[in-house]
PDB file as gemmi writes it, atoms N, CA and C in Angstrom:
CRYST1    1.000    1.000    1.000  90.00  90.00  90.00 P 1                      
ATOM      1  N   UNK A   1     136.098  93.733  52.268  1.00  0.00           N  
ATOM      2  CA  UNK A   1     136.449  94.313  53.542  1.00  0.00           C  
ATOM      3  C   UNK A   1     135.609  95.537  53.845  1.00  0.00           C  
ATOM      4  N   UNK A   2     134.664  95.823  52.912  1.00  0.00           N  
ATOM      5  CA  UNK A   2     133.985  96.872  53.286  1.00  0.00           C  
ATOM      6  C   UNK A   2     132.625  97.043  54.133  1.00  0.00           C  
ATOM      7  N   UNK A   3     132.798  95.602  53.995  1.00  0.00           N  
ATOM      8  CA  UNK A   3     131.346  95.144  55.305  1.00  0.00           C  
ATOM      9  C   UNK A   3     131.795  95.051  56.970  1.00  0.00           C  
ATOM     10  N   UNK A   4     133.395  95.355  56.726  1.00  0.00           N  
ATOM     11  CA  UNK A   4     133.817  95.353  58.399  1.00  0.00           C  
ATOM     12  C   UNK A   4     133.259  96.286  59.404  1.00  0.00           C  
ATOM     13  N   UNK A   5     133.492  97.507  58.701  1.00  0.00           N  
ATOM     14  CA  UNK A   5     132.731  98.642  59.629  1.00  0.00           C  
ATOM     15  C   UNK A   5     131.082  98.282  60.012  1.00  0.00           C  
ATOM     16  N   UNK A   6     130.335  98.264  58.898  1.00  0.00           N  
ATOM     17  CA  UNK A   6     128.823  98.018  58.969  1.00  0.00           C  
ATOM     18  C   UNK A   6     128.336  97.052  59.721  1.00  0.00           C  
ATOM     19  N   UNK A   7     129.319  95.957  60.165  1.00  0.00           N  
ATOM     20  CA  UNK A   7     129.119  94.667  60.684  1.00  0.00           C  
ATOM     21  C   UNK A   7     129.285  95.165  62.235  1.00  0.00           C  
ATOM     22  N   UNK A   8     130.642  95.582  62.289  1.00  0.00           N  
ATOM     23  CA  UNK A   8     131.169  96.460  63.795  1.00  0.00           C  
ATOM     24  C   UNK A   8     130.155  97.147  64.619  1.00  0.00           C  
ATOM     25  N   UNK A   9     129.161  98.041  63.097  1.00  0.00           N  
ATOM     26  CA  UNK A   9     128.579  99.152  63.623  1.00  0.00           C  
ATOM     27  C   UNK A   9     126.947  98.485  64.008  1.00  0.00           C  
ATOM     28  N   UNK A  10     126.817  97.441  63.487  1.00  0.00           N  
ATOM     29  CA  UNK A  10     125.556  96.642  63.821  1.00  0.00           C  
ATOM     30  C   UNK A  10     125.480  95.831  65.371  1.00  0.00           C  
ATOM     31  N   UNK A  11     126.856  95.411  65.330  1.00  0.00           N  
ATOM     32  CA  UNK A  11     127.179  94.906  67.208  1.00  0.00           C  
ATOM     33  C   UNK A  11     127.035  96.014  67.981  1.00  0.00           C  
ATOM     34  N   UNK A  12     127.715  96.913  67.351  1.00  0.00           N  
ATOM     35  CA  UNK A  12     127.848  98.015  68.840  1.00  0.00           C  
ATOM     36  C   UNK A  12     126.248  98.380  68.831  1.00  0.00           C  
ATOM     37  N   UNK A  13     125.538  98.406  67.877  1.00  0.00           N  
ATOM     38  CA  UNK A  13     123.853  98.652  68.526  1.00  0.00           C  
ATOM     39  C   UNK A  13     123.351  98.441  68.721  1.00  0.00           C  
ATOM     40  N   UNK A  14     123.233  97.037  68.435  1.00  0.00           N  
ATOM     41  CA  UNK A  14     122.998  96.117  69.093  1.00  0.00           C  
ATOM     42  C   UNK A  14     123.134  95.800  70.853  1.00  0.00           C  
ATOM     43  N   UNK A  15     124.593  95.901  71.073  1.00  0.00           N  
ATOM     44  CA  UNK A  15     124.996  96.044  72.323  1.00  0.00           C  
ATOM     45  C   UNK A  15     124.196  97.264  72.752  1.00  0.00           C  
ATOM     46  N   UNK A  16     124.479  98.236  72.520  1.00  0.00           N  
ATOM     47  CA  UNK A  16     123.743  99.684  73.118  1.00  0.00           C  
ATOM     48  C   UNK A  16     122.391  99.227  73.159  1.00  0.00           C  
ATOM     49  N   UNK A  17     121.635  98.946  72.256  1.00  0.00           N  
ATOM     50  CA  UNK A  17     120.159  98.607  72.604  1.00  0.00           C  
ATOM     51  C   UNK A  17     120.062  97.843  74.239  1.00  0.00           C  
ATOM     52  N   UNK A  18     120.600  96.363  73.984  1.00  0.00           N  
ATOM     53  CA  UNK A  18     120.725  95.447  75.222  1.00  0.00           C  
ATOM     54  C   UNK A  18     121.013  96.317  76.436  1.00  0.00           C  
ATOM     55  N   UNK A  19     121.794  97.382  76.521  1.00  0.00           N  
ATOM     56  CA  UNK A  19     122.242  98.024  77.376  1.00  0.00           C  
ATOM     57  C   UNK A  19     120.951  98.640  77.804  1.00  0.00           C  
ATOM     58  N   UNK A  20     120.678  99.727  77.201  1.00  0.00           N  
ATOM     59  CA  UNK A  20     119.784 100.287  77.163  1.00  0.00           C  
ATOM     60  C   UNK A  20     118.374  99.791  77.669  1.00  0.00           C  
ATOM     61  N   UNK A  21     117.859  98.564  77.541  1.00  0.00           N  
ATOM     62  CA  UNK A  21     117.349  97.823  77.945  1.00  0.00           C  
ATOM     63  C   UNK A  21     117.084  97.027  79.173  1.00  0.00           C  
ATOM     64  N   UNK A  22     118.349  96.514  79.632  1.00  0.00           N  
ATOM     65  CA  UNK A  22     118.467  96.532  80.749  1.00  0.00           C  
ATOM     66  C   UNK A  22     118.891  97.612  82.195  1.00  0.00           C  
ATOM     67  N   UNK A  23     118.920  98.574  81.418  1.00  0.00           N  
ATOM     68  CA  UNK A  23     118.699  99.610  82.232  1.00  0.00           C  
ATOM     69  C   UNK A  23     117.644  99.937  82.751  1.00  0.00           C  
ATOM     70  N   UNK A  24     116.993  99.889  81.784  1.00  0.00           N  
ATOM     71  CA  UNK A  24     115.160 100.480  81.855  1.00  0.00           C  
ATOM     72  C   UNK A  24     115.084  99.423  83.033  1.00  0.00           C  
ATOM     73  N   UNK A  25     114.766  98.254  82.618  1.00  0.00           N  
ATOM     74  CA  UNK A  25     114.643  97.195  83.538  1.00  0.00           C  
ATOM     75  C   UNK A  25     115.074  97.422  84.473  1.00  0.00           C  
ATOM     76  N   UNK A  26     115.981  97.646  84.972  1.00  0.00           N  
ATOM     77  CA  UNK A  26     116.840  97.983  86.583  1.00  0.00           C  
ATOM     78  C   UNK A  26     116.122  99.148  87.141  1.00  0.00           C  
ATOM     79  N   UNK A  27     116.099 100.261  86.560  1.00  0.00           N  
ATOM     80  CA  UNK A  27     115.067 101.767  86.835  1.00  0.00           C  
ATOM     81  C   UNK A  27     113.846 101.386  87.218  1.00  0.00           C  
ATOM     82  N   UNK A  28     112.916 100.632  86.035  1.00  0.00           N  
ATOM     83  CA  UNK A  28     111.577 100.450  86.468  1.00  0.00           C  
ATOM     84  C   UNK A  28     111.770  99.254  87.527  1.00  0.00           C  
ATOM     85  N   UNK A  29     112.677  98.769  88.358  1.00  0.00           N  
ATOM     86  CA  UNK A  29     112.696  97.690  89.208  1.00  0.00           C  
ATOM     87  C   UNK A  29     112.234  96.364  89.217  1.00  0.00           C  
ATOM     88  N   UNK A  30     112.323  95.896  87.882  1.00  0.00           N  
ATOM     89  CA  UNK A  30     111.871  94.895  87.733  1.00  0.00           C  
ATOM     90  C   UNK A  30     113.036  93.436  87.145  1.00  0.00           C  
ATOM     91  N   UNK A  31     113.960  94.326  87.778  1.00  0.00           N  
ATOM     92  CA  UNK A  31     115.570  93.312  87.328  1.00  0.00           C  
ATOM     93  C   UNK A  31     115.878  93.984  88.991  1.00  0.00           C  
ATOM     94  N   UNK A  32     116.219  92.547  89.944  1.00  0.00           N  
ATOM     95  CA  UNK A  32     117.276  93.247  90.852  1.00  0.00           C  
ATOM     96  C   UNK A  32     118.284  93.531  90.541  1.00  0.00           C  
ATOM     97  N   UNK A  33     119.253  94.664  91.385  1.00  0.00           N  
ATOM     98  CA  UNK A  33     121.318  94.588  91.155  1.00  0.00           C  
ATOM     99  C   UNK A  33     121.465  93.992  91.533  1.00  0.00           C  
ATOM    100  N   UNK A  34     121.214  93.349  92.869  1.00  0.00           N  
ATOM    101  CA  UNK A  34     121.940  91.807  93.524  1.00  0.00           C  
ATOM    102  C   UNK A  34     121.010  91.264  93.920  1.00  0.00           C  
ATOM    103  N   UNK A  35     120.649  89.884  93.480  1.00  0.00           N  
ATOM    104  CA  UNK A  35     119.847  88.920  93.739  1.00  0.00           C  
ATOM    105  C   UNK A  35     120.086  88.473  95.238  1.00  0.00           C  
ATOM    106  N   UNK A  36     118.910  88.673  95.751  1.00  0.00           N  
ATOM    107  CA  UNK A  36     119.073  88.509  97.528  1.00  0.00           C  
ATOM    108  C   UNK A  36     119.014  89.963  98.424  1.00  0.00           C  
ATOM    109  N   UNK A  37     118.870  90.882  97.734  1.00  0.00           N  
ATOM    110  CA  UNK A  37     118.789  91.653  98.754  1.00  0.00           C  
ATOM    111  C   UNK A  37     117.635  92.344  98.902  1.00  0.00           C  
ATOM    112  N   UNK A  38     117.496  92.873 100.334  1.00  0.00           N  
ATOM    113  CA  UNK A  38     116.400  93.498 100.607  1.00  0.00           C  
ATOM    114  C   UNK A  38     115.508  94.449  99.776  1.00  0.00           C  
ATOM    115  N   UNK A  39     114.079  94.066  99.098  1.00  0.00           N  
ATOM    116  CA  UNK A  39     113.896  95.287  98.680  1.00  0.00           C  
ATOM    117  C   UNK A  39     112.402  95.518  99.078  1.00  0.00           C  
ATOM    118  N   UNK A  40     111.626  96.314  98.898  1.00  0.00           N  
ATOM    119  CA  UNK A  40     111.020  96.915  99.274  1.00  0.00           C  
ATOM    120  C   UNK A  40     109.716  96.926  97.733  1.00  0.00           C  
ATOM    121  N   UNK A  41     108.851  96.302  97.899  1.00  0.00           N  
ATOM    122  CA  UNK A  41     107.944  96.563  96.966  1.00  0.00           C  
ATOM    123  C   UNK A  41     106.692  96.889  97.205  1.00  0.00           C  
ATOM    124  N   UNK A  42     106.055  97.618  96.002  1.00  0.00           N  
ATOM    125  CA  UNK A  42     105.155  98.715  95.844  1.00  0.00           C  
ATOM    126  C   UNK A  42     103.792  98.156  96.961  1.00  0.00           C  
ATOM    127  N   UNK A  43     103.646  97.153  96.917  1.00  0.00           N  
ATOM    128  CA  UNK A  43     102.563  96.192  97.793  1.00  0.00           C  
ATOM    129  C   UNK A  43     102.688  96.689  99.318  1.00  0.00           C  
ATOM    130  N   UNK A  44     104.843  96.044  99.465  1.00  0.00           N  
ATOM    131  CA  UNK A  44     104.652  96.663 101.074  1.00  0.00           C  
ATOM    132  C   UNK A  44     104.155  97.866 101.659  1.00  0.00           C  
ATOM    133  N   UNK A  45     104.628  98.891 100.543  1.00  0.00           N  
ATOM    134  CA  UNK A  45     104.482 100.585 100.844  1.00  0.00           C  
ATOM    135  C   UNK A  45     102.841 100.948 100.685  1.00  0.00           C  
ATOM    136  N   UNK A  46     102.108 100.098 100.049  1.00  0.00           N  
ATOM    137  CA  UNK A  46     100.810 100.089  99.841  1.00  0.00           C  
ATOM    138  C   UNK A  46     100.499  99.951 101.611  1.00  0.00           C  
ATOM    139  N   UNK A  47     100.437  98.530 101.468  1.00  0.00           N  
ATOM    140  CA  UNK A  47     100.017  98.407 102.884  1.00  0.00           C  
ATOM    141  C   UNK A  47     100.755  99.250 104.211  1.00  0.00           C  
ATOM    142  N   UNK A  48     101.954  99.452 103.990  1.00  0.00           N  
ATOM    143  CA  UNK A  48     101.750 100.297 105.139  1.00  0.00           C  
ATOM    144  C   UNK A  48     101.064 101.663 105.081  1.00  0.00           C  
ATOM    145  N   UNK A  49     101.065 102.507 103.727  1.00  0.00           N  
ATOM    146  CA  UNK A  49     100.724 103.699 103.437  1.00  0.00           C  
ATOM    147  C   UNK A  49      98.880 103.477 104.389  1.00  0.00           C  
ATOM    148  N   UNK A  50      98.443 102.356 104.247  1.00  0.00           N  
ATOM    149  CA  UNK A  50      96.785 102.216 104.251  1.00  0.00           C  
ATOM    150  C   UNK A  50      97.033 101.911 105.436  1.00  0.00           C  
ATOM    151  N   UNK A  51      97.615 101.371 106.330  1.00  0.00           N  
ATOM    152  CA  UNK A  51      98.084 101.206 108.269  1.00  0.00           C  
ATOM    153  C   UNK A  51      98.019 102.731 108.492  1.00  0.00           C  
ATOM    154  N   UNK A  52      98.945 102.770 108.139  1.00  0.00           N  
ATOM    155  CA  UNK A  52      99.128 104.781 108.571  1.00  0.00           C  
ATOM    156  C   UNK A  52      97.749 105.397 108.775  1.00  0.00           C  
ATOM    157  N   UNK A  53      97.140 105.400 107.224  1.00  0.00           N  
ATOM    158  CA  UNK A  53      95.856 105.746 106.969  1.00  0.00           C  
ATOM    159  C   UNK A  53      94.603 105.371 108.368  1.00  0.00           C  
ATOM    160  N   UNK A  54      94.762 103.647 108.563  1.00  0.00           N  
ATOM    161  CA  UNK A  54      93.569 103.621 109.812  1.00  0.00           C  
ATOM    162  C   UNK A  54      94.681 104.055 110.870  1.00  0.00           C  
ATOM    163  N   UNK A  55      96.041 104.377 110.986  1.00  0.00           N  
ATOM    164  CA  UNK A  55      96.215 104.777 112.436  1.00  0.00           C  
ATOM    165  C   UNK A  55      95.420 106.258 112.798  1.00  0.00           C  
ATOM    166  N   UNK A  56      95.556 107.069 112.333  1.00  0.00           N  
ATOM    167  CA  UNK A  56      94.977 108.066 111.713  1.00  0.00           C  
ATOM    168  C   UNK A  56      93.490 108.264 112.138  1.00  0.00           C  
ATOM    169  N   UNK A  57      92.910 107.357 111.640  1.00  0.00           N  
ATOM    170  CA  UNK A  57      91.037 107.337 111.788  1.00  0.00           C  
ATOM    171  C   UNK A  57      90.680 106.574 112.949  1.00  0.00           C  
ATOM    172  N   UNK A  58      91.818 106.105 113.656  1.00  0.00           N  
ATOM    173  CA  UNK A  58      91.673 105.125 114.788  1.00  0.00           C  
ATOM    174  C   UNK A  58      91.922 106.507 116.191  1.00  0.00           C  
ATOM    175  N   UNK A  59      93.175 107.478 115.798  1.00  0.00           N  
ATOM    176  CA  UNK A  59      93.094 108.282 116.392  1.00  0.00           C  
ATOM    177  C   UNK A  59      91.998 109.683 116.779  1.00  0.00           C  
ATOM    178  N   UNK A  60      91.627 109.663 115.788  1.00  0.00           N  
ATOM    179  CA  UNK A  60      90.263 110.827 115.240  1.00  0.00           C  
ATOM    180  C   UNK A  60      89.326 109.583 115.802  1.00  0.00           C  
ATOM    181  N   UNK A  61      88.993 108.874 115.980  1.00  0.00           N  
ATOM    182  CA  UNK A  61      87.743 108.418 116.680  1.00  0.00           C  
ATOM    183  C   UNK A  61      88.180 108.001 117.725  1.00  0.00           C  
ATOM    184  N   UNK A  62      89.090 108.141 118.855  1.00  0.00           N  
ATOM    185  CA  UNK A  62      89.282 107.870 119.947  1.00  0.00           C  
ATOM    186  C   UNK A  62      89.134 109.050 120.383  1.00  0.00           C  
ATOM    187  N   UNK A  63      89.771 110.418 119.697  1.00  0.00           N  
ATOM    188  CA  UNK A  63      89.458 111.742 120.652  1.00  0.00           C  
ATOM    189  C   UNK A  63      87.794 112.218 120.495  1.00  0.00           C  
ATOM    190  N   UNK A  64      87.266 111.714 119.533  1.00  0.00           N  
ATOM    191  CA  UNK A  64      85.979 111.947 119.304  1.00  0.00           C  
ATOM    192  C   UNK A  64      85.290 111.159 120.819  1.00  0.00           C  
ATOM    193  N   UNK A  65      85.641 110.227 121.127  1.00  0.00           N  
ATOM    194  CA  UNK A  65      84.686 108.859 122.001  1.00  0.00           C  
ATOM    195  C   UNK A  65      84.804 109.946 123.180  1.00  0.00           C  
ATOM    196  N   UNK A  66      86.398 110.235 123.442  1.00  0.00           N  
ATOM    197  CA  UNK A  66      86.606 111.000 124.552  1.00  0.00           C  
ATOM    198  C   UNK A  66      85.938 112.374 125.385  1.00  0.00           C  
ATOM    199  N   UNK A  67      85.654 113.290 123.599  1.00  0.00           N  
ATOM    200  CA  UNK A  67      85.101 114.790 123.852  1.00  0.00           C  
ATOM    201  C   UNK A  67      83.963 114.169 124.207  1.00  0.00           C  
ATOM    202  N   UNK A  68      83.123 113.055 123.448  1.00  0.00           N  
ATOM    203  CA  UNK A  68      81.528 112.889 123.999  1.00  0.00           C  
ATOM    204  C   UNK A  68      81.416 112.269 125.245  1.00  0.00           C  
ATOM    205  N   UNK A  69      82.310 111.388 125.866  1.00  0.00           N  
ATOM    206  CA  UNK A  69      82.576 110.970 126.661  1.00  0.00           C  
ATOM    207  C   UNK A  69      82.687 111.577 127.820  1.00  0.00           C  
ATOM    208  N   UNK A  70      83.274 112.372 128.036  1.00  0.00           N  
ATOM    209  CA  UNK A  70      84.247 113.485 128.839  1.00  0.00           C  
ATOM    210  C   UNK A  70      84.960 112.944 129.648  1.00  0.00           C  
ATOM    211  N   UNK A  71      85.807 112.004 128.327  1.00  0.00           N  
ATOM    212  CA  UNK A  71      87.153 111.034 129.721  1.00  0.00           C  
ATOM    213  C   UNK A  71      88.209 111.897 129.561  1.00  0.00           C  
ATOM    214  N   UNK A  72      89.166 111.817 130.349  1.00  0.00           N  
ATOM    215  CA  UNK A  72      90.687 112.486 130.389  1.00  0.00           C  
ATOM    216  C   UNK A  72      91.551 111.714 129.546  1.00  0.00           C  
ATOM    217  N   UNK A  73      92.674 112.353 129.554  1.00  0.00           N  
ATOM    218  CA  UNK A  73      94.005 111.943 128.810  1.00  0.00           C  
ATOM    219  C   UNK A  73      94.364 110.674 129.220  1.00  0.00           C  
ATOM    220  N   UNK A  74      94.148 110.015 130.285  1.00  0.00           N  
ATOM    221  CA  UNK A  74      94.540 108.676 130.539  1.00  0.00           C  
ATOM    222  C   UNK A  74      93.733 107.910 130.224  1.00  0.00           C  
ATOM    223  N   UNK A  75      92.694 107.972 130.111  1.00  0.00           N  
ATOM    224  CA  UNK A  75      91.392 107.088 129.303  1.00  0.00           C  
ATOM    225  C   UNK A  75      91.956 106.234 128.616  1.00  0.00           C  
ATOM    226  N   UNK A  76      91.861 105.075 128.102  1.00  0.00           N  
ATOM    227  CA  UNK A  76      91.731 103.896 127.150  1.00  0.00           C  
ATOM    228  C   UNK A  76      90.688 103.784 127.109  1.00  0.00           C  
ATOM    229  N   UNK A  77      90.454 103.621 125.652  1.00  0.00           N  
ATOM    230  CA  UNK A  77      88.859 103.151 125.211  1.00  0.00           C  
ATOM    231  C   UNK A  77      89.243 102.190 124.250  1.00  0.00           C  
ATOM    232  N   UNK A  78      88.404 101.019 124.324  1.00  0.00           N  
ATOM    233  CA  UNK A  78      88.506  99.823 123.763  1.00  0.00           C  
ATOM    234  C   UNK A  78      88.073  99.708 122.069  1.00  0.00           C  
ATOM    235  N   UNK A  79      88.083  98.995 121.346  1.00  0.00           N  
ATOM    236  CA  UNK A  79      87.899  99.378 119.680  1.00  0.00           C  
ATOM    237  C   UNK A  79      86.318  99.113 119.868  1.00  0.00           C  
ATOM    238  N   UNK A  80      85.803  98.429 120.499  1.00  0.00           N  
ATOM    239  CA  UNK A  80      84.242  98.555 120.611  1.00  0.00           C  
ATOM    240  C   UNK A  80      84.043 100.284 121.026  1.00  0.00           C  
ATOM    241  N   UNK A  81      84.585 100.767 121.845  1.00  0.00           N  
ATOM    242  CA  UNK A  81      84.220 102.231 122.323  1.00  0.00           C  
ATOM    243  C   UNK A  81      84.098 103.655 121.302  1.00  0.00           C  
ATOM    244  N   UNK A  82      85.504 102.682 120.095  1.00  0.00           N  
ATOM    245  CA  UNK A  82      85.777 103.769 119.115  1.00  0.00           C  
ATOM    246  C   UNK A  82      85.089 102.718 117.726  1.00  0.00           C  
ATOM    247  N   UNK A  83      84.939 102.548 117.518  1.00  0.00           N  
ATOM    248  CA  UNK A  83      84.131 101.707 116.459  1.00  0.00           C  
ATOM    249  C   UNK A  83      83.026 102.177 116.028  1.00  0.00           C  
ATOM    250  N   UNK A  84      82.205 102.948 116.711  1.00  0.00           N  
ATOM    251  CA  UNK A  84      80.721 103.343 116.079  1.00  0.00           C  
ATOM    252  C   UNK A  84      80.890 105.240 115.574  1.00  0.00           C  
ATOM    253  N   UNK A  85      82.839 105.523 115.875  1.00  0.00           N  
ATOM    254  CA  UNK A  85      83.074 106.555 115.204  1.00  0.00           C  
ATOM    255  C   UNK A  85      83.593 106.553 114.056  1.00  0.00           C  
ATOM    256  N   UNK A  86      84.013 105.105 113.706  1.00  0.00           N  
ATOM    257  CA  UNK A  86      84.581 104.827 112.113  1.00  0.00           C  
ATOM    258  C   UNK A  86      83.836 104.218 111.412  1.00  0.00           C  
ATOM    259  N   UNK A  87      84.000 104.078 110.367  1.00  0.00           N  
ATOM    260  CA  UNK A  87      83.478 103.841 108.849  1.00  0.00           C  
ATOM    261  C   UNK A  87      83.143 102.360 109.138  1.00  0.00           C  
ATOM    262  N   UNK A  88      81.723 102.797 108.517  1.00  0.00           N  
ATOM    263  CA  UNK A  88      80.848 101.214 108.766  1.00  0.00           C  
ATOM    264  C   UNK A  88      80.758 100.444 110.357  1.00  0.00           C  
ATOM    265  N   UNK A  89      80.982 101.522 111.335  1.00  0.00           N  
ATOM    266  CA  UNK A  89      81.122 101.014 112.674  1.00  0.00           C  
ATOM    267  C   UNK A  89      81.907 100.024 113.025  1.00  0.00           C  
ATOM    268  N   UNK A  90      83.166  99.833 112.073  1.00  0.00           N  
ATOM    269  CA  UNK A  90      84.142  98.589 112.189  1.00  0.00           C  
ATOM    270  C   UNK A  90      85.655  98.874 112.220  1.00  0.00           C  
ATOM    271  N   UNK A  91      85.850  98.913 113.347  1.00  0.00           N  
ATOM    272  CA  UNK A  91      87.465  98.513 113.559  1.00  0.00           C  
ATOM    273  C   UNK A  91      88.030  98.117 112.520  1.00  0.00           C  
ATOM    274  N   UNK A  92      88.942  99.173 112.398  1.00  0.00           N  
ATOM    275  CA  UNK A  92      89.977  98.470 111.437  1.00  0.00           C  
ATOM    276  C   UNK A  92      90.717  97.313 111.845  1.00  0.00           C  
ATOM    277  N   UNK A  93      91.529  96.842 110.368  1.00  0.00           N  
ATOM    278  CA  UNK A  93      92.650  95.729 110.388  1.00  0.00           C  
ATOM    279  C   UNK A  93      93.564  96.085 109.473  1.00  0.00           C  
ATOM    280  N   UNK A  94      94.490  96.140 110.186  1.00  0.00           N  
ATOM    281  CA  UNK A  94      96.242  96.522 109.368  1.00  0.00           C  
ATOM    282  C   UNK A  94      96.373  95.230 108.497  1.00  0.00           C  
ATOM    283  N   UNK A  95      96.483  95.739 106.901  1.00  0.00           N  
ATOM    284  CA  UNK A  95      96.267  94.870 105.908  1.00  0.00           C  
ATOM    285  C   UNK A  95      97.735  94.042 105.554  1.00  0.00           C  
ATOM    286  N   UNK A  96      98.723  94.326 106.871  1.00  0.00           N  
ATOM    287  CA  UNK A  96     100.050  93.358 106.585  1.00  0.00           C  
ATOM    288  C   UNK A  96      99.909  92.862 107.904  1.00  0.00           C  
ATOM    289  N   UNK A  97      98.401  92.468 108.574  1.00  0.00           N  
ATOM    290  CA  UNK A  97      98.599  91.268 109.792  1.00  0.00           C  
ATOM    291  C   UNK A  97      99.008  92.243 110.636  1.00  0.00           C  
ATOM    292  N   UNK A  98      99.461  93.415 110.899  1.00  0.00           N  
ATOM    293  CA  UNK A  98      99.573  93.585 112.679  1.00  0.00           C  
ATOM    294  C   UNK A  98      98.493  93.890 113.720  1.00  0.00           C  
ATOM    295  N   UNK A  99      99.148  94.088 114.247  1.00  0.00           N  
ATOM    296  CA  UNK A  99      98.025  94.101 115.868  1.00  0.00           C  
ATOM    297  C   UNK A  99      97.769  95.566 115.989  1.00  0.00           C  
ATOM    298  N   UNK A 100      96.448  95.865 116.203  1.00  0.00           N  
ATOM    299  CA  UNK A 100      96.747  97.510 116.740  1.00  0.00           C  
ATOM    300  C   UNK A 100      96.713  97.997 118.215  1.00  0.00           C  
ATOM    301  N   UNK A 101      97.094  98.886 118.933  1.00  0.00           N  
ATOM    302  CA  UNK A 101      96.835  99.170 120.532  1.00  0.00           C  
ATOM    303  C   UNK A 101      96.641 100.547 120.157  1.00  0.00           C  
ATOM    304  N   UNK A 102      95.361 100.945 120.890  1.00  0.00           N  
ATOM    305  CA  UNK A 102      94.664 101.675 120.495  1.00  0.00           C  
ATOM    306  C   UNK A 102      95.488 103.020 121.523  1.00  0.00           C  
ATOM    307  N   UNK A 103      95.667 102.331 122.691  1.00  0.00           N  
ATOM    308  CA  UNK A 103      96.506 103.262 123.803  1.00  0.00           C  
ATOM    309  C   UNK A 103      95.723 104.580 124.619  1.00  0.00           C  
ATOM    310  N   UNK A 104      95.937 105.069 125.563  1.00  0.00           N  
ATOM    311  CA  UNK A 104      95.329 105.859 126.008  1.00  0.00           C  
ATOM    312  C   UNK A 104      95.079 107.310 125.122  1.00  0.00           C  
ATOM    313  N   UNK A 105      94.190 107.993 125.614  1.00  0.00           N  
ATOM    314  CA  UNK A 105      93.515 109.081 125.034  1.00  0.00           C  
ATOM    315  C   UNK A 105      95.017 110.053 124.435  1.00  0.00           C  
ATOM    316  N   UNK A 106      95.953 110.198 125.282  1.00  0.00           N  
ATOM    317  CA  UNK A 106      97.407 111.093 125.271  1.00  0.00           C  
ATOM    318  C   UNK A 106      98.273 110.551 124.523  1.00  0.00           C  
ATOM    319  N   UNK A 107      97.979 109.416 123.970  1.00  0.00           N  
ATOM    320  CA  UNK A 107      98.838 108.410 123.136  1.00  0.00           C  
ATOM    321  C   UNK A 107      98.616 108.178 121.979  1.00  0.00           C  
ATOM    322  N   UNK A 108      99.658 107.945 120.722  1.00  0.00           N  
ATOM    323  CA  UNK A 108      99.119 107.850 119.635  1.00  0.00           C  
ATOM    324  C   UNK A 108      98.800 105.943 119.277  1.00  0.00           C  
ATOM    325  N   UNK A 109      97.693 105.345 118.426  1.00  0.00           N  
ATOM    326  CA  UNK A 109      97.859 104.196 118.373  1.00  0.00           C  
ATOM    327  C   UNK A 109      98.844 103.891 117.755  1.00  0.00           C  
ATOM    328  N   UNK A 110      99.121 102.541 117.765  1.00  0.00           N  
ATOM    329  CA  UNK A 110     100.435 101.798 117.275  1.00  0.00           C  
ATOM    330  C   UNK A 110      99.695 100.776 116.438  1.00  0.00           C  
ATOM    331  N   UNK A 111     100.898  99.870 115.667  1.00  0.00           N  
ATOM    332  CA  UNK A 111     100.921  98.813 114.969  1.00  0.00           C  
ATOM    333  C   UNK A 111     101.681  98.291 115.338  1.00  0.00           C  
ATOM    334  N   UNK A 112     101.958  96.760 115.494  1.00  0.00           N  
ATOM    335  CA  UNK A 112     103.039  95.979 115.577  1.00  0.00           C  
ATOM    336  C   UNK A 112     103.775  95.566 114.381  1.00  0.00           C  
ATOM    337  N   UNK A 113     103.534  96.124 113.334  1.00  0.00           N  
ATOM    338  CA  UNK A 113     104.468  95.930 112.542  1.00  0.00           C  
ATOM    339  C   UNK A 113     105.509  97.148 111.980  1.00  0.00           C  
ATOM    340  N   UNK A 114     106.907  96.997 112.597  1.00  0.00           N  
ATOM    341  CA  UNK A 114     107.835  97.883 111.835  1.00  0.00           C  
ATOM    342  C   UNK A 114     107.297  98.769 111.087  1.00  0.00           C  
ATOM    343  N   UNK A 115     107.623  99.811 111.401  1.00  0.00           N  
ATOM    344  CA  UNK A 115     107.282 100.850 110.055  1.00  0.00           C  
ATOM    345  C   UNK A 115     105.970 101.424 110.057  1.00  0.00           C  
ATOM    346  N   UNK A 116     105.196 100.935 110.989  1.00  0.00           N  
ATOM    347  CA  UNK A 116     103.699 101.489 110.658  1.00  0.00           C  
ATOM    348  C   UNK A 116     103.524 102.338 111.510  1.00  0.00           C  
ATOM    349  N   UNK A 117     103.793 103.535 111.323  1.00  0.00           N  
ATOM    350  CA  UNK A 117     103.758 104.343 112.654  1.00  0.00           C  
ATOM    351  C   UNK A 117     103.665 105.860 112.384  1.00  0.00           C  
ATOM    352  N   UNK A 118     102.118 106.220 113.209  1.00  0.00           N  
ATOM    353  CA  UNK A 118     102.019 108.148 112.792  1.00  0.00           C  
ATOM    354  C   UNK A 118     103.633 108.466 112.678  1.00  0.00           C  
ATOM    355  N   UNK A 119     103.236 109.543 111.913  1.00  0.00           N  
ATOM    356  CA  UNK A 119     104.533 110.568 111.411  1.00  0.00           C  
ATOM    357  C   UNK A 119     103.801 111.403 112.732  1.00  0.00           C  
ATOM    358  N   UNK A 120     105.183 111.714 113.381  1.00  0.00           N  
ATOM    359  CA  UNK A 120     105.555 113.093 114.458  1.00  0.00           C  
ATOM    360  C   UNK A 120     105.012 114.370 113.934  1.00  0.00           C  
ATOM    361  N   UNK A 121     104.243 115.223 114.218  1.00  0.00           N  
ATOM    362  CA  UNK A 121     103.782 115.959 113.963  1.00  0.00           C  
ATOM    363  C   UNK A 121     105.122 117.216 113.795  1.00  0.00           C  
TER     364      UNK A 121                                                      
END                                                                             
């Protein structure tokens, strides 16, 4: 009977390990809590982080087209107009498929996809 405890004490650390284990797993996100629900992975936040990024350089070369230009605040300039102010003279492309509208000079550009959108100053 003296192997009861040692035996007891080998499950329970057993158990604690497993525990322990699947914790990590749940933390580092690689176990969902409920299978089916929405989540959000490092890829999506990639790509939008890099949308943001050309909204950004899409805006800085539209006010650039404008100062050389000397159009006003209502101006639209087309991605051919702002294109030879960005990198490699090429219009970007939002790397989760959306559309961009470049919008008038007073306007910030957009994405059509959820979520991709300058931060408010």
């Amino acid at each position: 009977m003296k192997t009861f405890p040692l035996v007891v004490f080998r499950l329970v650390s057993q158990i604690g390990a497993i525990a322990t284990f699947v914790l990590l797993l749940t933390t580092a996100g690689l176990v969902q809590a409920e299978p089916g629900t929405n989540t959000v992975t490092r890829t999506d936040v990639n790509m939008r982080n890099a949308c943001i990024n050309y909204l950004r350089q899409i805006d800085g070369a539209k006010q650039q087209w404008a100062l050389e230009n000397h159009k006003d605040a209502n101006a639209t300039p087309t991605s051919a107009d702002v294109a030879p102010y960005l990198k490699n003279n090429q219009f970007p492309v939002c790397p989760a498929g959306g559309k961009y509208t470049i919008g008038r000079i007073s306007e910030d550009p957009t994405c059509s996809i959820p979520g991709h959108v300058l931060p408010t100053p």
